[in-house]
N, CA, C and O of each residue as an XYZ file, in Angstrom:
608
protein
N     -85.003     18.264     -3.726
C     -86.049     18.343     -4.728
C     -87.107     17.285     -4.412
O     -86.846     16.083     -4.465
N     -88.182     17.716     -4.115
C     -89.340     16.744     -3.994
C     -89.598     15.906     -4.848
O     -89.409     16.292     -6.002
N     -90.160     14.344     -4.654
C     -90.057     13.536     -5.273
C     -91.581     13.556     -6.334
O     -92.630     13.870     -5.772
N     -91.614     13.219     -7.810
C     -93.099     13.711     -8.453
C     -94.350     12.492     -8.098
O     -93.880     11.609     -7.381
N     -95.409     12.331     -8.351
C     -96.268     11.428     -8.172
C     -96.458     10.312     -9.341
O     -97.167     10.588    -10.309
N     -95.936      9.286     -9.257
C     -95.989      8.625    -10.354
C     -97.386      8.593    -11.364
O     -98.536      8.771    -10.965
N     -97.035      8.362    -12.551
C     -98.280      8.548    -14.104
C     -99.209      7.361    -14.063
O    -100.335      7.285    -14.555
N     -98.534      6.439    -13.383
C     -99.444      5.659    -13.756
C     -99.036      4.033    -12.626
O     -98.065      4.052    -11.870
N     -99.900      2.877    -12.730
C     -99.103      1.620    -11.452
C     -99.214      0.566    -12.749
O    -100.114      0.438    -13.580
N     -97.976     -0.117    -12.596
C     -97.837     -1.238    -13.203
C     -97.984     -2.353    -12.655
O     -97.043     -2.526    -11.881
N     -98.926     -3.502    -12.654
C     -99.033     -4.936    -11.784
C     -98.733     -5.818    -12.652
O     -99.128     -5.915    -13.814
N     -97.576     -6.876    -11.701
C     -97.437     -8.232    -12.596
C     -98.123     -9.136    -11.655
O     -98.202     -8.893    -10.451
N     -98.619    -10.190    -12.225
C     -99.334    -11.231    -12.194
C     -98.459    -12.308    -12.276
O     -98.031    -12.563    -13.402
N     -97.979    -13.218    -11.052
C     -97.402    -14.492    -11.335
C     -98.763    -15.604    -11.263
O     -99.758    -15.467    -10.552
N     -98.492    -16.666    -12.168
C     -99.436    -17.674    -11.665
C     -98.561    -18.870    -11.247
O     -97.560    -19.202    -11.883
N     -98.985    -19.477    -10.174
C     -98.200    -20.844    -10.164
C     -99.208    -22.281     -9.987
O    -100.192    -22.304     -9.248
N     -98.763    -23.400    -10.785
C     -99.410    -24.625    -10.712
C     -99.487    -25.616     -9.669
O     -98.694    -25.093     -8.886
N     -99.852    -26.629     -9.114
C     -99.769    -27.188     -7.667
C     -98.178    -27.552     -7.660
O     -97.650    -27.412     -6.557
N     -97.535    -27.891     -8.463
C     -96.105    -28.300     -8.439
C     -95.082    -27.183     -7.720
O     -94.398    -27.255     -6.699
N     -95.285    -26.107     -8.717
C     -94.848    -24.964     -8.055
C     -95.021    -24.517     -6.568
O     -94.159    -24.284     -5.721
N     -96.505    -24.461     -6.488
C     -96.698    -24.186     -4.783
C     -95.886    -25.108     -3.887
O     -95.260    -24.671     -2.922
N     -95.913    -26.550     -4.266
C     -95.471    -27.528     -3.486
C     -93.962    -26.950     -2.753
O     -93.689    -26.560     -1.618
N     -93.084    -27.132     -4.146
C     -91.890    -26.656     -4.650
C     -91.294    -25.585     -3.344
O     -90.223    -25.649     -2.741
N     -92.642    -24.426     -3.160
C     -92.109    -23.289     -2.749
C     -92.487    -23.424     -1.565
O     -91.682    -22.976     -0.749
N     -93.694    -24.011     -1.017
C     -93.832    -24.470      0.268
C     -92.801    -25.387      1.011
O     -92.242    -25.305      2.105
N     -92.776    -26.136      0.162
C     -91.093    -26.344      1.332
C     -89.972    -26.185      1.120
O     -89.169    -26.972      1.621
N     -89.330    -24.652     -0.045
C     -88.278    -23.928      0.737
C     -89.073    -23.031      1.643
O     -88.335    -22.618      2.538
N     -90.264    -22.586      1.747
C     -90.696    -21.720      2.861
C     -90.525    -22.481      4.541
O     -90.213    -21.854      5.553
N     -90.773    -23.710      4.480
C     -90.073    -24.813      5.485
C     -88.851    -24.759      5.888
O     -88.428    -24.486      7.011
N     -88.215    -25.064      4.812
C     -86.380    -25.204      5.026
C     -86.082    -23.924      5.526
O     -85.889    -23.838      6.738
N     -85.992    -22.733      4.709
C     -85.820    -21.733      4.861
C     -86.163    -21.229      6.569
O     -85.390    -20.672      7.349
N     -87.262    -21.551      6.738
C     -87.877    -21.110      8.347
C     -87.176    -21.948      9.420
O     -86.879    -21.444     10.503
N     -86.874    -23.400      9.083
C     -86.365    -24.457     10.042
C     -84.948    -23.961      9.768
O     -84.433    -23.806     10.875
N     -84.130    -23.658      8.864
C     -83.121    -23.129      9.009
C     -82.670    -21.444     10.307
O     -81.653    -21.284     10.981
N     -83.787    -20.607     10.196
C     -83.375    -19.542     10.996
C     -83.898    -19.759     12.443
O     -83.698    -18.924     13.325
N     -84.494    -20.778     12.623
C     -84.797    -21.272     13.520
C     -83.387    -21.972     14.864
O     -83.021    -21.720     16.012
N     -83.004    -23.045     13.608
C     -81.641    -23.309     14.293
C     -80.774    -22.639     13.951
O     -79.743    -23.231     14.267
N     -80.503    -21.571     13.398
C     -79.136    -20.950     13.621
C     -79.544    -19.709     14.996
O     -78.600    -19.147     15.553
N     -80.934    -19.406     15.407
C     -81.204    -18.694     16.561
C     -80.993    -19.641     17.403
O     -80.438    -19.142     18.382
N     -81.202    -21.172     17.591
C     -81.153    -22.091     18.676
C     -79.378    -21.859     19.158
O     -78.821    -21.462     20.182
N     -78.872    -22.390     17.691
C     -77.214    -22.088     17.599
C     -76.464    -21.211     18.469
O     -75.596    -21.578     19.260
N     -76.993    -19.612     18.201
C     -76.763    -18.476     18.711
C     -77.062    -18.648     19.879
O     -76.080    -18.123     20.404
N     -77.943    -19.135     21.045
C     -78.423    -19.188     21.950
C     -77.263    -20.176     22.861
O     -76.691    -19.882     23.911
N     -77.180    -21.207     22.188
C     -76.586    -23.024     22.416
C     -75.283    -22.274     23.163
O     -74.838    -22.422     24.301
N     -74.678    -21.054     21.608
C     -73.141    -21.044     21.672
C     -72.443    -20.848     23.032
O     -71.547    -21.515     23.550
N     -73.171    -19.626     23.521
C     -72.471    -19.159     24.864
C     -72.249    -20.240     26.400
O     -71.376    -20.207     27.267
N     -73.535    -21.194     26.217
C     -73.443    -22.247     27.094
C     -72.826    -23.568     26.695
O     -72.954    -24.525     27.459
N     -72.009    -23.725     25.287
C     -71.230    -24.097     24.726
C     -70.145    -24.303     25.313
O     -69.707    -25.235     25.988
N     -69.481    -22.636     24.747
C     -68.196    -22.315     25.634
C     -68.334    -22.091     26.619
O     -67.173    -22.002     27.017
N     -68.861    -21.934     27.311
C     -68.760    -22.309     29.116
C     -68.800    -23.360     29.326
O     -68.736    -23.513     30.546
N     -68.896    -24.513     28.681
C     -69.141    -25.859     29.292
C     -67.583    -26.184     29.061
O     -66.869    -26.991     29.657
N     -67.297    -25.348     28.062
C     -65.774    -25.887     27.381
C     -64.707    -25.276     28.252
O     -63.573    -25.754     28.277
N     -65.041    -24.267     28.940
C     -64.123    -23.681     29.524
C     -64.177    -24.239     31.414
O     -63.314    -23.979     32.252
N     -65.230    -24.891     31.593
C     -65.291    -25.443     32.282
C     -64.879    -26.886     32.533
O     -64.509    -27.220     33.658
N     -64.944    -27.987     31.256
C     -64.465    -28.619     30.862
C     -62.699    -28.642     31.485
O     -62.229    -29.559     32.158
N     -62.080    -27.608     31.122
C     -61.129    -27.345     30.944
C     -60.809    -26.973     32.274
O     -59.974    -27.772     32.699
N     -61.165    -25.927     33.309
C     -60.683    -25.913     34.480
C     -60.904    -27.145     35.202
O     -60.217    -27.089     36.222
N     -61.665    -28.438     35.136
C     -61.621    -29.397     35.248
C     -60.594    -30.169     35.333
O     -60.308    -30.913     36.272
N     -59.826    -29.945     34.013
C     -58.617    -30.845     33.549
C     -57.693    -30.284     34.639
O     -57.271    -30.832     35.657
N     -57.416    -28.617     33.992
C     -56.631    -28.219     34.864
C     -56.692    -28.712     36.617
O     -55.717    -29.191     37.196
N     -57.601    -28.552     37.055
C     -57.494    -28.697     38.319
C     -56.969    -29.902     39.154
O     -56.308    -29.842     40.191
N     -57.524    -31.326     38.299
C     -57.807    -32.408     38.731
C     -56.652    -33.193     37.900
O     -56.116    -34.053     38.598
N     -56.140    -33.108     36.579
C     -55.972    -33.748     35.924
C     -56.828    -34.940     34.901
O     -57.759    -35.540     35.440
N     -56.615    -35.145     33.965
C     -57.004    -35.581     32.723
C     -57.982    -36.706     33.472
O     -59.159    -36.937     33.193
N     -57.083    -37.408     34.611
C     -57.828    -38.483     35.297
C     -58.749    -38.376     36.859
O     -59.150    -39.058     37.802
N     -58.732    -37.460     36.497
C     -59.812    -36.768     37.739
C     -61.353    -36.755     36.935
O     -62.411    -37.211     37.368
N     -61.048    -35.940     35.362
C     -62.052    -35.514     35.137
C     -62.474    -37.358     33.989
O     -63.643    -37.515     33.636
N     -61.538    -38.327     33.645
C     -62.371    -39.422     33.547
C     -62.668    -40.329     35.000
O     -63.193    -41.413     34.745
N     -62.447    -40.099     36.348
C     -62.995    -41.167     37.358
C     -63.990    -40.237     36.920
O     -64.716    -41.027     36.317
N     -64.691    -38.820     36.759
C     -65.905    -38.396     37.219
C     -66.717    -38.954     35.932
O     -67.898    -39.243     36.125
N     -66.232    -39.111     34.761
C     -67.292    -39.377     33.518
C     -67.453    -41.229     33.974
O     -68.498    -41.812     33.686
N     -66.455    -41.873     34.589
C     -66.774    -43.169     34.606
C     -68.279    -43.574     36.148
O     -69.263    -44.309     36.221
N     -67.653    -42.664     36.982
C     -68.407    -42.318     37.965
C     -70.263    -42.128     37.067
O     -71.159    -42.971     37.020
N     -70.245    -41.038     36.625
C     -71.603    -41.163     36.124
C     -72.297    -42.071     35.187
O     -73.496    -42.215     34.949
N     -71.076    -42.735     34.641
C     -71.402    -43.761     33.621
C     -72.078    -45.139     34.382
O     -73.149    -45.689     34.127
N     -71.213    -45.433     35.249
C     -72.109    -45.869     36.958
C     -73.301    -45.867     37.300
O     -73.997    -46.875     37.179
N     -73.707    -44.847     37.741
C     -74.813    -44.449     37.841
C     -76.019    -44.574     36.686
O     -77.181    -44.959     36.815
N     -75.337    -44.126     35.574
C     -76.339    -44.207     34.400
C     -76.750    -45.516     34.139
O     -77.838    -45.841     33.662
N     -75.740    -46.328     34.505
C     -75.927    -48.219     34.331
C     -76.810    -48.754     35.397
O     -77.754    -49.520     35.201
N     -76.299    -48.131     36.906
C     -77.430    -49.222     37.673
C     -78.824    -48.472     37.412
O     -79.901    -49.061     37.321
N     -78.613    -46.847     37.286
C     -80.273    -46.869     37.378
C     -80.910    -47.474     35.698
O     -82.129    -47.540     35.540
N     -80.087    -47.819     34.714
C     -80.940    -48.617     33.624
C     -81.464    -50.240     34.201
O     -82.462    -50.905     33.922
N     -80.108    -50.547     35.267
C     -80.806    -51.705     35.546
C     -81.772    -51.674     36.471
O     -82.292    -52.790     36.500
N     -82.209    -51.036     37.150
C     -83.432    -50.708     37.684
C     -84.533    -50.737     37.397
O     -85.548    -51.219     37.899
N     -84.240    -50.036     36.301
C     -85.513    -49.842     35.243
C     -85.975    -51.079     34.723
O     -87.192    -51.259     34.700
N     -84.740    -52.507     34.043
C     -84.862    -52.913     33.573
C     -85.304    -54.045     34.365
O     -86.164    -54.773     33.870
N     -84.835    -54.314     35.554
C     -85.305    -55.224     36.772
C     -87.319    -54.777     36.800
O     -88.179    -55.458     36.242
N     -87.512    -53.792     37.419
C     -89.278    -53.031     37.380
C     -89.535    -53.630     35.987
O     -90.289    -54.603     35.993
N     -88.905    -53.117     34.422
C     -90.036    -53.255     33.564
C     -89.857    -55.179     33.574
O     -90.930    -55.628     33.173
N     -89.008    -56.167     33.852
C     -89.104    -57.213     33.671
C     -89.981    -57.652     34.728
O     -90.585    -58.656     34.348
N     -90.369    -57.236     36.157
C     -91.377    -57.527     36.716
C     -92.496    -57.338     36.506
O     -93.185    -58.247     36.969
N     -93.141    -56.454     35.936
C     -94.398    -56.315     35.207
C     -94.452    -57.444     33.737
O     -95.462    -58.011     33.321
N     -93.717    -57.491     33.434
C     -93.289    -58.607     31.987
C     -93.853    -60.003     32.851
O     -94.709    -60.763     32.399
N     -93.233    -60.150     34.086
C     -93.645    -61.494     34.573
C     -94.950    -61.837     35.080
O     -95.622    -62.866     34.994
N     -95.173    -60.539     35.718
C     -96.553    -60.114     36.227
C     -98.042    -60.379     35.204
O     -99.147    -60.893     35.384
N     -97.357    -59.732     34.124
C     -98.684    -60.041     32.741
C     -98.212    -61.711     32.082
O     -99.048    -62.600     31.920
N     -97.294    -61.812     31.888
C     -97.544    -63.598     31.202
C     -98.104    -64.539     32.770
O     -98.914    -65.458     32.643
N     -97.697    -64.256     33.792
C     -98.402    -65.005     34.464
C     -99.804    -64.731     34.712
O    -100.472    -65.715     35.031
N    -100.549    -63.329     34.619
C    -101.865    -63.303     34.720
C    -102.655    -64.212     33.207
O    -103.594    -64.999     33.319
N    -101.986    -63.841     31.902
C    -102.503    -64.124     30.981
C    -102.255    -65.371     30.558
O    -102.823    -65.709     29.520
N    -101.248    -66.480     31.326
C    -101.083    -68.108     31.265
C    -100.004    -68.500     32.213
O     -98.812    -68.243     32.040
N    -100.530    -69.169     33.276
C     -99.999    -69.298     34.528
C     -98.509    -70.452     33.672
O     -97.300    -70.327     33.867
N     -99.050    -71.233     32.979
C     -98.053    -72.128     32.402
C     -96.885    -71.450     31.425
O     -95.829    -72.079     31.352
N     -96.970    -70.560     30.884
C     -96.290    -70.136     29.427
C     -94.832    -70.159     29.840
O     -94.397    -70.242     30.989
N     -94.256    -70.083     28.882
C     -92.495    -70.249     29.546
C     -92.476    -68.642     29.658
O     -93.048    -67.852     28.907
N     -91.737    -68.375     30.695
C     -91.047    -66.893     31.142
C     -89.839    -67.040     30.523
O     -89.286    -68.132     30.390
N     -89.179    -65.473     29.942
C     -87.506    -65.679     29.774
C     -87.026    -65.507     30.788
O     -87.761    -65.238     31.739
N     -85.659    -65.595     30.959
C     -84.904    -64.999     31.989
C     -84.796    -63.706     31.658
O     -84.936    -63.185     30.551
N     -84.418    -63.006     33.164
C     -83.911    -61.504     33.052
C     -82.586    -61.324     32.173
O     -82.332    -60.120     32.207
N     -82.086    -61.672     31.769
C     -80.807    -61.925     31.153
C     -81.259    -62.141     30.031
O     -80.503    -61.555     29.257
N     -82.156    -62.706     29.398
C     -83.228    -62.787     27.734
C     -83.909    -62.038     27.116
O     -83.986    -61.769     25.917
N     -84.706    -61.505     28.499
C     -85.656    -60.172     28.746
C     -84.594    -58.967     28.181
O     -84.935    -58.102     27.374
N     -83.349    -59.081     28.723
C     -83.122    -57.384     28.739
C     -81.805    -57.891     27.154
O     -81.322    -56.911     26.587
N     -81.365    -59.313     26.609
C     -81.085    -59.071     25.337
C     -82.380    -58.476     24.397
O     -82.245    -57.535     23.616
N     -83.513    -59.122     24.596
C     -84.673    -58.846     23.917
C     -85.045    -57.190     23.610
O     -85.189    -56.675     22.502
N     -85.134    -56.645     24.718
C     -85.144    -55.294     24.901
C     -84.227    -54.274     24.021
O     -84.554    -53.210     23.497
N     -83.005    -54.927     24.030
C     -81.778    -54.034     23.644
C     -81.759    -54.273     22.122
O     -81.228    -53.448     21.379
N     -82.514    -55.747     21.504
C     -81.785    -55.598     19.934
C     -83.258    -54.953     19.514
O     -83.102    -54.246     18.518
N     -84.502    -54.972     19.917
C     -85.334    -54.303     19.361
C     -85.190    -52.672     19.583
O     -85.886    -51.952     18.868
N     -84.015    -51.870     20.877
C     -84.023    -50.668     20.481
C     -82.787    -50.536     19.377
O     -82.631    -49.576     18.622
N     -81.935    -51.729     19.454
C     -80.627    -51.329     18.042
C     -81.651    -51.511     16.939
O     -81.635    -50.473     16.278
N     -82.442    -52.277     16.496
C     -83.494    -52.098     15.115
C     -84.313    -51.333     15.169
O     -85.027    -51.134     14.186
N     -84.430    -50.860     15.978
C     -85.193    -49.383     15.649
C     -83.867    -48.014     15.788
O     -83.983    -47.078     14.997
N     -83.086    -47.999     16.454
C     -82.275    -46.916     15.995
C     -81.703    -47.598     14.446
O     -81.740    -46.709     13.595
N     -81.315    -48.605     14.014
C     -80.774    -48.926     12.505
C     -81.819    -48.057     11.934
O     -81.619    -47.009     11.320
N     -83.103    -48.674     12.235
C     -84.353    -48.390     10.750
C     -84.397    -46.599     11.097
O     -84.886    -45.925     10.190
N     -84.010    -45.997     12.092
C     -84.463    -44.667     11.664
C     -83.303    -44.057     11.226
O     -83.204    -42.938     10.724
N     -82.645    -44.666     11.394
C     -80.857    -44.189     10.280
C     -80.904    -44.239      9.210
O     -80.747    -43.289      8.444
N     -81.221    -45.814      8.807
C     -81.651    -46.110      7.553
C     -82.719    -45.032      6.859
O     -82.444    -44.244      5.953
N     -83.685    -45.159      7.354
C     -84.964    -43.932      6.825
C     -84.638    -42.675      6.422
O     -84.845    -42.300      5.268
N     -83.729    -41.394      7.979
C     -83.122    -40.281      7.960
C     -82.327    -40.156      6.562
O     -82.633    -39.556      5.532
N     -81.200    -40.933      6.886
C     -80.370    -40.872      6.012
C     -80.089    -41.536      4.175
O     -79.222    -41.497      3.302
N     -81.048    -41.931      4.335
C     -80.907    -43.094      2.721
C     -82.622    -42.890      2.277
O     -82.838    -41.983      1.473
N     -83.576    -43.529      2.669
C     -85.118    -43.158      2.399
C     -85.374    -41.834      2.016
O     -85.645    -41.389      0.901
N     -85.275    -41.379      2.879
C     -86.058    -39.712      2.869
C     -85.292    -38.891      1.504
O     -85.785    -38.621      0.409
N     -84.211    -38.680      1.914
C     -83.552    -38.087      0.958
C     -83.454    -38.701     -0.526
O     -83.685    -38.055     -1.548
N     -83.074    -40.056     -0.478
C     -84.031    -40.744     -2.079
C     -85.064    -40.589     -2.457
O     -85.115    -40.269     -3.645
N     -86.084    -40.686     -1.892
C     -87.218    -40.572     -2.243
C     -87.634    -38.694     -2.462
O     -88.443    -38.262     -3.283
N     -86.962    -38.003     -1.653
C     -86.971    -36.892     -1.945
C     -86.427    -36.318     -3.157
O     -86.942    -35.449     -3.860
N     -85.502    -36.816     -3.286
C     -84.575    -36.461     -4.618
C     -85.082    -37.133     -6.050
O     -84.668    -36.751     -7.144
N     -85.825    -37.952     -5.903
C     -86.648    -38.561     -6.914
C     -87.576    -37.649     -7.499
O     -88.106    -37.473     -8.596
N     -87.577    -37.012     -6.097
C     -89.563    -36.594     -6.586
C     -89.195    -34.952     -6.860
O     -90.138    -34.236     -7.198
N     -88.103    -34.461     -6.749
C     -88.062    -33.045     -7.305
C     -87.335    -33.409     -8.307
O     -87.430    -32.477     -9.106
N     -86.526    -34.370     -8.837
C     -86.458    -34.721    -10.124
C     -87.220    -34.593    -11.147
O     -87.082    -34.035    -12.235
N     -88.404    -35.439    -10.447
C     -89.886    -35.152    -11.056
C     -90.465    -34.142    -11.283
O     -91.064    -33.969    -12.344
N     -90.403    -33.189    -10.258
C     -91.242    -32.048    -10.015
C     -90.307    -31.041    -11.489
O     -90.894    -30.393    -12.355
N     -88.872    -31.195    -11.370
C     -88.332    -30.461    -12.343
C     -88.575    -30.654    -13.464
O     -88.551    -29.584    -14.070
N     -88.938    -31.955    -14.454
C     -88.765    -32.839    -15.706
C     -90.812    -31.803    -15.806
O     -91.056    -31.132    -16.808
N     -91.710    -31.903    -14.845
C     -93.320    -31.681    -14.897
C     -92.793    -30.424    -15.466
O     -92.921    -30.310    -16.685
N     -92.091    -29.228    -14.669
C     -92.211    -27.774    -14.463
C     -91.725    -27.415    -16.088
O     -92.325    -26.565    -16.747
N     -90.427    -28.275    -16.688
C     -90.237    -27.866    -17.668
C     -90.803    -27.995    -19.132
O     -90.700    -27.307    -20.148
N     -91.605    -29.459    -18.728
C     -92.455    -29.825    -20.081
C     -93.626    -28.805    -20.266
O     -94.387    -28.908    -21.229
């Protein structure tokens, strides 16, 4: 039976206030950054388990201590080439205090590279701190807010 032509169109009209838009603009965020990584996820998984199953013929093959000489082995590597790095960036370090005051005290390389290391642990603290405790307080404050505005 064919379907009839409707009598007549009914339109609703939502209005929303800047709170609201805010509100909905970033679940339109979350929402999008969410299907985002669960496609990354989907993608990740398969080279996941192959790493795991590779992982694993590893063990098998070599034993448990085959496959840590190879993680200590690269751990090796990962160390001298930081000190490399850290030898080059302390020569340029010496390079500029001596252009900019032939007298000034130099640290040692051994001062230089504590120096280096607690200013990257205070900056990984402060963005822990921020990620995890800031953002989300201050976030949770303010849709507190946004809820207490929407209902008055």
């Amino acid at each position: 039976m064919p379907k009839s032509k409707p009598d007549s169109t009914i339109a609703y009209r939502i209005e929303l206030q800047q709170t609201e838009r805010d509100l909905l603009s970033g679940y339109a965020v979350a929402a999008g950054t969410g299907e985002v990584l669960r496609g990354v996820g989907a993608v990740m998984k398969p080279v996941l388990d192959n790493l795991t199953v590779i992982i694993a013929a590893l063990i098998a093959k070599e034993g448990l201590e085959g496959l840590e000489g190879l993680l200590n082995a690269n751990h090796e590597r990962a160390k001298a080439g930081r000190a490399q790095a850290i030898a080059k960036d302390y020569s340029e370090y010496v390079k500029s205090i001596q252009k900019r005051d032939p007298e000034a005290e130099i640290l040692t390389i051994e001062q230089y590279e504590d120096q280096i290391w607690s200013k990257k642990t205070a900056n990984r603290r402060a963005t822990w701190w921020n990620t995890n405790v800031t953002i989300p307080l201050t976030g949770g404050i303010a849709s507190v807010g946004d809820m207490l505005t929407f209902w008055n």
